[in-house]
N, C-alpha and C positions, 0 to 999 in steps of 0.2 A: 472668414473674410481676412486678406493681408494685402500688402503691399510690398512694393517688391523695390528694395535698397539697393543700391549700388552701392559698396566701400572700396576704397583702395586704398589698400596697408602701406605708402608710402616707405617709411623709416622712423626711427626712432633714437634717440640723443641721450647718452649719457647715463648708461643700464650698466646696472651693480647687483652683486651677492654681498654679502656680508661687507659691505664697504669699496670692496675691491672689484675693479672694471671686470668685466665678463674678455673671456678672450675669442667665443666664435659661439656657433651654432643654437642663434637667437631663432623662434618663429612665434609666429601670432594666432590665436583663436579667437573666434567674433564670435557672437551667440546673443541670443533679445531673449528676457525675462521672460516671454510668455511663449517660447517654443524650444523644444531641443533640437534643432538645428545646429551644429555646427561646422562654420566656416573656417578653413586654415591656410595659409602661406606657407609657402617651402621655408626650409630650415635657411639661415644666412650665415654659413661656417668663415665666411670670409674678414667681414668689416667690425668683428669685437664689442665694443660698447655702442659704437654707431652703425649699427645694420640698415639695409637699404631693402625694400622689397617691392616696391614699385608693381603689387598683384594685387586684380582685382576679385572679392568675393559678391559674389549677385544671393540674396538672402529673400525669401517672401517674409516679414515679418508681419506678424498678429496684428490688426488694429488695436486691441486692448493693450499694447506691449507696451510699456512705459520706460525701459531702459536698453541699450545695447553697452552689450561687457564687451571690451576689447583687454586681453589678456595675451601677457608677454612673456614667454616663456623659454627655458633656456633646455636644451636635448642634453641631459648626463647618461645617458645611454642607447639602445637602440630602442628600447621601448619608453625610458623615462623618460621626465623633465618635470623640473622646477619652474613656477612660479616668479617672474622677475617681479613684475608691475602690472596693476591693471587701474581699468578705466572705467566710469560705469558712464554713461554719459544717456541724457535723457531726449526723450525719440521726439519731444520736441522743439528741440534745437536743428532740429535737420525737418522737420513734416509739419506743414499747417502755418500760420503767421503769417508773414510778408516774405514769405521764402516760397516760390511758384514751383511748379510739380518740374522735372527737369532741369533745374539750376545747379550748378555744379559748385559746392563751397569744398574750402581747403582752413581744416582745421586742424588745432594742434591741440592736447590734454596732457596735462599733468597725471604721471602713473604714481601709484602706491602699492606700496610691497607688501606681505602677510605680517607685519609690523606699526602699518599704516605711518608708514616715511615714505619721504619724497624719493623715486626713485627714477628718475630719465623723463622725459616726453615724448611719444605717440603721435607720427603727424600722418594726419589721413585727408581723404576728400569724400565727399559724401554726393551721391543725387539719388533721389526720387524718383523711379522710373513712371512716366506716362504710363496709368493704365487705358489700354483701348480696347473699348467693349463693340460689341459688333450690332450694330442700328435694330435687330430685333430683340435684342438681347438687354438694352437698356432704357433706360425711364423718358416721358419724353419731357423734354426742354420744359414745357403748361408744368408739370407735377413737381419740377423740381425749387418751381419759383416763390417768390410771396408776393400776397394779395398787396397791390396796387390800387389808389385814389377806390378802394371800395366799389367797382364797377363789375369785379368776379374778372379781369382781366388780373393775369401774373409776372412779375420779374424778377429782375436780381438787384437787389438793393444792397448796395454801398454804401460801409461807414467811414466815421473819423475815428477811430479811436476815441477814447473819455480822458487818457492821459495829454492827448496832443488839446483838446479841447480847455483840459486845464491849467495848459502849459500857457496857450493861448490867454485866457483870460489872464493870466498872473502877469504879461507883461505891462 
C-alpha cells in the first residue's frame, strides 16, 4: 500500500564544494526510506549556486516510509556526480495532522553535505494526491466509523487535541 506525493524541486540557495560556490550543473534526486524509487530533475548548468528547477516528481511512496531524502548534487562528468547537500525530511510533515489530503505547502530545508555542514537550502512544495478508489472497490462509510451513544449506530468522531486542551486550562 502507498500513496502517491507530488514534490516540486523548485530551487535551491547557496550550494558549495569545499567552501567554494558551485559554478553550474546542479540536479536533485528524491527517494523515501522504504522504496527504491528514484525521482530526478534535469541538470541546471545555468544559475551556479542558485539553481532554479521548477520540475515536478509524482512518487507512490510506502505507507510505512518514514523519511523522504532529497539530495543535491552536482554532474562532474557525464556519468558522475558528487553529492552537495541533502535533506532527510520526515513523511509526516507533509501526510496526516491538520494538513488535508490535496493541500499544496511550500517548504524550504536546511541541506547538509558528507561533512555534516550547513550547506544551501532546498525549496520545495509538496501535496498529497487524492486517492480515488472506485465505489466497489472500497469500504463502506458504516465500517469505517466508530460506535456512537452505544446504539450499534457509526460515525466520525472529532477531537480537540490534549495540547490545545491544556493550553486552554492554563489560561
Amino acid at each position: 500500500m502507498s500513496r502517491t506525493i507530488e514534490i516540486t524541486i523548485l530551487s535551491a540557495e547557496d550550494l558549495q564544494v569545499n567552501r567554494k560556490h558551485i559554478k553550474g550543473k546542479a540536479f536533485v534526486e528524491v527517494q523515501s526510506d522504504a522504496s527504491s524509487e528514484v525521482g530526478t530533475t534535469k541538470v541546471d548548468s545555468n544559475n551556479g549556486s542558485y539553481p532554479s528547477w521548477n520540475e515536478k516528481i509524482v512518487m507512490d511512496v510506502p505507507l510505512h516510509s518514514r523519511f523522504i531524502t532529497i539530495d543535491v548534487r552536482c554532474r562532474t562528468s557525464s556519468t558522475a556526480s558528487n553529492s552537495i547537500g541533502m535533506a532527510r525530511i520526515p513523511v509526516c510533515e507533509f501526510v496526516g495532522g491538520y494538513v488535508p489530503e490535496n493541500q499544496l505547502q511550500f517548504l524550504s530545508y536546511r541541506l547538509w553535505d558528507s561533512k555534516v555542514r550547513r550547506n544551501g537550502v532546498i525549496n520545495i512544495s509538496v501535496r498529497v494526491k487524492v486517492s480515488h478508489h472506485s465505489c466497489s472497490g472500497s469500504i463502506p462509510l458504516s465500517a469505517t466509523g466508530v460506535p456512537v451513544a452505544g446504539n450499534g449506530t457509526t460515525g466520525v468522531v472529532t477531537g480537540i487535541p490534549a495540547v490545545w486542551l491544556n493550553y486552554q486550562r492554563n489560561l
